[in-house]
matplotlib code that plots the C-alpha trace (Angstrom):
import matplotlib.pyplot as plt

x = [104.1, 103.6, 101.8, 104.6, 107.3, 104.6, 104.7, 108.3, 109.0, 107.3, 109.7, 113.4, 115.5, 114.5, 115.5, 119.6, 121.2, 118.0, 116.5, 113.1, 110.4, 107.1, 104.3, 100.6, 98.6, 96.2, 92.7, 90.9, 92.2, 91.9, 94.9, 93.4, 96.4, 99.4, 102.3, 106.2, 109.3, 109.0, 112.4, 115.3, 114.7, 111.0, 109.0, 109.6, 107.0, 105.9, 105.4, 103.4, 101.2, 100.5, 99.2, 97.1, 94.9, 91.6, 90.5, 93.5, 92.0, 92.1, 95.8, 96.4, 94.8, 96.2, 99.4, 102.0, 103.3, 107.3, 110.0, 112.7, 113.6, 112.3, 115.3, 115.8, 118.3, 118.0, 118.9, 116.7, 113.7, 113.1, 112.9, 110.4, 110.0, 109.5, 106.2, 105.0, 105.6, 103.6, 100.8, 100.3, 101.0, 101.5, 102.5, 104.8, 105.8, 109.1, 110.3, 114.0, 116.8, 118.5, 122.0, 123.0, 125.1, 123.1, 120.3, 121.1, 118.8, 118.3, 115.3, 114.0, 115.2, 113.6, 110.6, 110.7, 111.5, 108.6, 106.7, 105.7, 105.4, 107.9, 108.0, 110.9, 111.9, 108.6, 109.5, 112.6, 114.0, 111.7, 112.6, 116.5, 116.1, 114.0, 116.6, 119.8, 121.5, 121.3, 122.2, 125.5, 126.7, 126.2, 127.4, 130.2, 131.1, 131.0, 128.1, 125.9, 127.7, 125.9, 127.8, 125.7, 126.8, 125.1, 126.7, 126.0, 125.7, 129.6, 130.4, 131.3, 130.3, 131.2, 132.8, 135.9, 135.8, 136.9, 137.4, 134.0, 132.0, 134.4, 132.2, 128.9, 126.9, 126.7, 123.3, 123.5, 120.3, 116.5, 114.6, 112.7, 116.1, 117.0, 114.1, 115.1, 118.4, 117.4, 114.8, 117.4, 119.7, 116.8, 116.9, 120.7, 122.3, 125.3, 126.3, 130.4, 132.0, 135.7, 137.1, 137.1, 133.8, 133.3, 135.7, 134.4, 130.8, 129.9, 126.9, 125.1, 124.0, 120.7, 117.3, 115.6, 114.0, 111.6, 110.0, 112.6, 115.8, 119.0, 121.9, 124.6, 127.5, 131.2, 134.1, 136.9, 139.8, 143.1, 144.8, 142.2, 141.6, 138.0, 137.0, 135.9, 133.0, 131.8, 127.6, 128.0, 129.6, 126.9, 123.6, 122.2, 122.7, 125.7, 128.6, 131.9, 135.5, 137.6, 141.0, 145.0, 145.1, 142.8, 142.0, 142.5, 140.4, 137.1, 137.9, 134.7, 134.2, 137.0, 137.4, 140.9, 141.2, 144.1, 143.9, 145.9, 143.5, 139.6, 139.0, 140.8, 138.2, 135.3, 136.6, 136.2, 132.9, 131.7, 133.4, 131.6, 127.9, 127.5, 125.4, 124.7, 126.5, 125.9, 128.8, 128.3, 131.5, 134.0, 135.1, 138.3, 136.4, 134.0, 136.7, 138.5, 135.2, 134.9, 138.7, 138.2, 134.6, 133.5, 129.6, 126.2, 124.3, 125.3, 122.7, 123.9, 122.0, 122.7, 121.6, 120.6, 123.0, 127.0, 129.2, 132.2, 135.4, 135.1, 136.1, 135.2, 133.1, 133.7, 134.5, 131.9, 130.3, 126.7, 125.9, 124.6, 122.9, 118.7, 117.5, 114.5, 113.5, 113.7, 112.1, 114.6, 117.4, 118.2, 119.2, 121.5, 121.2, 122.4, 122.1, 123.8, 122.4, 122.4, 124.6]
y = [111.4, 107.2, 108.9, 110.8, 108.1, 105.6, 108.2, 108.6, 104.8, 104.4, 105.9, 104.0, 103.8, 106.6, 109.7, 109.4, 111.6, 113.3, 112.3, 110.2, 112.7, 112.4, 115.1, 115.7, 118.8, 118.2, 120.5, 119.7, 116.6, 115.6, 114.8, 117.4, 117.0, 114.5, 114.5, 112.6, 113.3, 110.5, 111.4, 113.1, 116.5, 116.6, 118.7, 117.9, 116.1, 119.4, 121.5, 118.4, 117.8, 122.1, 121.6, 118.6, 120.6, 121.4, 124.8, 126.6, 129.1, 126.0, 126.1, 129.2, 127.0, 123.7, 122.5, 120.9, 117.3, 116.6, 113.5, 115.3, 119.5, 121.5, 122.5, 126.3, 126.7, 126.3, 123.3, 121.5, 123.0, 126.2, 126.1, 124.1, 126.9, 129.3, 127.4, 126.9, 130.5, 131.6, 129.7, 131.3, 127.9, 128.3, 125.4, 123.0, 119.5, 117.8, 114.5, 115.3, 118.0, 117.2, 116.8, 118.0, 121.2, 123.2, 123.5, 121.9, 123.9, 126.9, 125.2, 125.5, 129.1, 130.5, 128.9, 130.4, 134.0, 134.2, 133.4, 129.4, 127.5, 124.4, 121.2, 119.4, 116.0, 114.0, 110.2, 110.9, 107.4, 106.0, 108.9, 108.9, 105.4, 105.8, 108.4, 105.6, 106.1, 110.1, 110.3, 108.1, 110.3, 113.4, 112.9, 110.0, 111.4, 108.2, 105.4, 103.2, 100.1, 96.5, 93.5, 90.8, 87.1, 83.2, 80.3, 76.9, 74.6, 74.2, 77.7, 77.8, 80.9, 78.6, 75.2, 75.3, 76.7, 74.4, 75.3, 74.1, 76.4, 79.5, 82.1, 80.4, 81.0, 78.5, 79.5, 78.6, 80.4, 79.5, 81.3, 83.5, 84.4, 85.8, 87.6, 89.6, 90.1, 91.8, 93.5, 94.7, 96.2, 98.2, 100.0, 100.7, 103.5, 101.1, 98.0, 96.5, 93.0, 92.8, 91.4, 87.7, 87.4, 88.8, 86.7, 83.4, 83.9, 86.4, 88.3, 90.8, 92.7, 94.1, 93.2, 91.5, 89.7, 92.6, 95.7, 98.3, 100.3, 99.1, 100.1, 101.5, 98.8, 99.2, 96.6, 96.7, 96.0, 97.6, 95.9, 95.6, 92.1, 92.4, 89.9, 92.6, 89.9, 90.7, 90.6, 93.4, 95.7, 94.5, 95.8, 99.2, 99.5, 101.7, 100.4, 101.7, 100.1, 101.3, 100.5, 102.1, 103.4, 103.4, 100.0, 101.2, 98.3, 100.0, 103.3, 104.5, 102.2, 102.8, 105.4, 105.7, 105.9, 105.6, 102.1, 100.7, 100.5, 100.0, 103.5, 105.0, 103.1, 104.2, 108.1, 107.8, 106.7, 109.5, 112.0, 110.6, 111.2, 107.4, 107.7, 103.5, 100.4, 96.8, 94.7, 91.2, 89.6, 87.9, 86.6, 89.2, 91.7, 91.9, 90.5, 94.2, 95.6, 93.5, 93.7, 97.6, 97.5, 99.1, 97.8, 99.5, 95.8, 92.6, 89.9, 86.3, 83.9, 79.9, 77.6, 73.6, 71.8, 71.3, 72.1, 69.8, 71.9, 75.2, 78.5, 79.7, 82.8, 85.2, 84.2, 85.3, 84.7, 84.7, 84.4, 88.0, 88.2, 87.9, 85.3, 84.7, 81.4, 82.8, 79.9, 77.1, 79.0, 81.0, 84.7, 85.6, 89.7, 92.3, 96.7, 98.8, 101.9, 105.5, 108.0]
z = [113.8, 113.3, 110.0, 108.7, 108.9, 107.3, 104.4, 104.6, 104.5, 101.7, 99.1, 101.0, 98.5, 96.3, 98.1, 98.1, 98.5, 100.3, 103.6, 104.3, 105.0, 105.6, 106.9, 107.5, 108.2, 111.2, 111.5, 114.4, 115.4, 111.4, 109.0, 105.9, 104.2, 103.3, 101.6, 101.3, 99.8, 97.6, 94.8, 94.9, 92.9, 93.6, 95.9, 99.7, 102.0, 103.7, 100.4, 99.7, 102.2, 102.2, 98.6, 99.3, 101.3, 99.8, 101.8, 102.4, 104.4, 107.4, 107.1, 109.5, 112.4, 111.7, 112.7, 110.2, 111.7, 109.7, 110.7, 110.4, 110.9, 107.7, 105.2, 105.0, 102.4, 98.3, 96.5, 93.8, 96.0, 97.6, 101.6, 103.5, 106.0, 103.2, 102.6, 106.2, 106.7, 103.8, 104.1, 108.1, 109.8, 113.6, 115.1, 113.7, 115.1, 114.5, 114.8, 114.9, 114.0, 111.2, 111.2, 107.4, 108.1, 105.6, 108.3, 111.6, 113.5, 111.1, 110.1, 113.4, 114.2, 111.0, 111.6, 115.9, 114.3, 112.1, 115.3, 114.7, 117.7, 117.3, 119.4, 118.9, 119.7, 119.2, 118.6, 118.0, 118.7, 116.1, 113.5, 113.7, 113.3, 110.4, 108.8, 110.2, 106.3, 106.4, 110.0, 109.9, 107.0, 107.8, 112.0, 111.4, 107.6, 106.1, 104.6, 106.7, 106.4, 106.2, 105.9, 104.4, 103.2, 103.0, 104.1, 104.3, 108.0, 108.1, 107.8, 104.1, 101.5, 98.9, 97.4, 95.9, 92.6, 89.4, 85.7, 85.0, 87.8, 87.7, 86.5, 87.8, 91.2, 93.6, 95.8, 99.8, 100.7, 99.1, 97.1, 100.0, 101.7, 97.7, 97.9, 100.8, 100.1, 96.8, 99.0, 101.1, 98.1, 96.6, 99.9, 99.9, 98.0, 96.8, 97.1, 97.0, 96.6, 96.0, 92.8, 93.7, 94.1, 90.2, 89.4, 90.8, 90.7, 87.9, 89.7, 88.6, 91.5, 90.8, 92.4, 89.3, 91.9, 93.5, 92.1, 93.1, 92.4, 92.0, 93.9, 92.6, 92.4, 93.2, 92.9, 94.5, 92.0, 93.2, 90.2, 87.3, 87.5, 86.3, 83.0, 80.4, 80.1, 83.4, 83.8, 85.7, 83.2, 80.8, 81.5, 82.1, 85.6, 86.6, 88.4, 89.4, 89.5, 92.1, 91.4, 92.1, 88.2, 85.2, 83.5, 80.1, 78.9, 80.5, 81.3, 81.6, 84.6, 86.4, 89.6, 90.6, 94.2, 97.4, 98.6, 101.3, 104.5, 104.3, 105.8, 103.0, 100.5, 103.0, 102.6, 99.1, 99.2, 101.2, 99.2, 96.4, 98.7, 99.2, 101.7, 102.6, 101.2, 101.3, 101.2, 99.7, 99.8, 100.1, 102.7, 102.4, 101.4, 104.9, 106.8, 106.2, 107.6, 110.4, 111.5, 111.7, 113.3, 110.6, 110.0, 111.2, 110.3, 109.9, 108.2, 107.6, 106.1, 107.3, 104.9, 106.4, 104.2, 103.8, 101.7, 103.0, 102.5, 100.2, 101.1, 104.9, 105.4, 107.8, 111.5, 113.7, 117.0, 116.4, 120.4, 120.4, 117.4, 116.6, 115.1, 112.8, 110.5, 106.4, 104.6, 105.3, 106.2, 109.4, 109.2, 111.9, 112.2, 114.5, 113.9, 115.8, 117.9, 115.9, 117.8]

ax = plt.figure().add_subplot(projection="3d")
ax.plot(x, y, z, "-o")
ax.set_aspect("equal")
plt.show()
């Protein structure tokens, strides 16, 4: 099973709005075959790992190792268990049920009637945790939520801004704590800042800084503020303006949706299948979040020098949380459990 999620891991990032899968066929104590769900679309890790097996006539007495439950229903692919029960493999080994409603333990059943012998349950700790994004949407109905910021010794996320910097990012953490944090958004699905932070800063949002994908990016504009000149509407990475109407200068950006509390906003997104979202800021913007205990993660970057007087970043007792040394800043991080 530590194979399978190694597999699975491999591809975070790539899979939304599917699950991370991994699975190996074992013969005689010997992995014989491999495989991972490594894009959305294309074939599933078990399907995989079946077809990377050289003598096929080995299949019928090897048993199939998969993270999470085989699907049994057709989407983009036919059914996992359509292909286990074809190619006469007994015993199948699962790291955990999964949760999505189109198989929630169908996957299993179909796999018991055609007379497989299933085990269920095997590192399941490590393989819901693997899966955290998947889970949290399709149990709680709504994105794994991380709430993510920098701010310098004296507790500020940025200086006051003047004509002259309006527009222009002002960096708190170093270069290997920006390395991460675009790390971190090729993982995520999305990733949200309210319209402030566009304003002030200009980001762009992507992770130019490590190979991977970017996240889809939302803005949170209830009454089209956006500059037309924003970075972010300027490159080929997609983003999404939610706002109260349609900003009839860029209406191709624009997602009208119900504002008024943050769960409204976070009902959107999971009607639209977000399935995770980092939230970068500002301080208003996470402060929503935090005032309704809505987060899975929290990651705070504290930066050795200050600012002086600027704007304050989110108030927060860091007593609880882990900490670990990121170059020459600290990162201040706590996750929550999956339930």
């Amino acid at each position: 099973m530590k194979r399978c999620i190694e597999l699975a891991s491999n591809n975070i990032g790539y899979t939304y709005p599917n699950p991370l899968v991994g699975s190996v066929v074992v013969y005689n104590n010997k992995i014989i075959g491999e495989g991972c769900h490594a894009k959305y679309g294309e074939s599933h890790a078990e399907v995989n790992a079946i077809n990377s097996v050289k003598d096929k006539r080995l299949l019928k007495d090897s048993v199939l190792y998969v993270n999470l439950e085989p699907c049994n229903h057709y989407g983009k692919t036919p059914p996992c268990t359509e292909a286990i029960i074809n190619n006469n493999i007994k015993k199948v080994v699962i790291g955990s049920e999964d949760p999505n409603s189109l198989v929630n333990g169908s996957g299993i059943e179909k796999l018991r009637s055609s007379g497989c012998n299933v085990s269920v349950g095997i590192m399941n700790k490590e393989c819901t945790e693997l899966n955290k994004r998947f889970f949290t949407y399709h149990i709680h109905k709504r994105p794994y939520i991380i709430l993510k910021w920098a701010e310098s010794k004296d507790g500020f996320i940025s200086p006051i801004k003047s004509v002259k910097t309006l527009g222009k990012v002002n960096w708190i953490s170093g270069e290997d704590a920006k390395k991460l944090s675009h790390k971190w958004r090729s993982e995520e699905h999305s990733i949200l800042v309210g319209v402030q932070t566009i304003i002030d800063d200009n980001p762009i949002l992507t992770t130019r800084l490590v190979k991977g994908r970017s996240p889809l990016r939302f803005v949170l504009d209830p009454n089209s503020r956006i500059p037309v000149d924003s970075r972010i509407l300027s490159d080929s990475s997609k983003t999404v303006i939610l706002s109260k109407k349609e900003n009839k200068l860029i209406p191709n950006y624009t997602k009208e949706i119900e504002f008024g509390n943050i769960n409204l906003i976070i009902e959107s997104l999971y009607n639209m299948n977000i399935q995770s979202i980092i939230v970068e800021g500002g301080t208003k913007t996470i402060n929503h979040f935090l005032t309704n205990n809505l987060w899975d993660s929290i990651r705070v970057f504290k930066s050795n020098s200050e600012i002086g007087k600027g704007i304050k970043g989110p108030s927060i007792d860091f007593k609880k949380f882990n900490l670990k040394n990121i170059g020459d800043d600290k990162l201040y991080h706590v996750d929550r459990l999956i339930s």
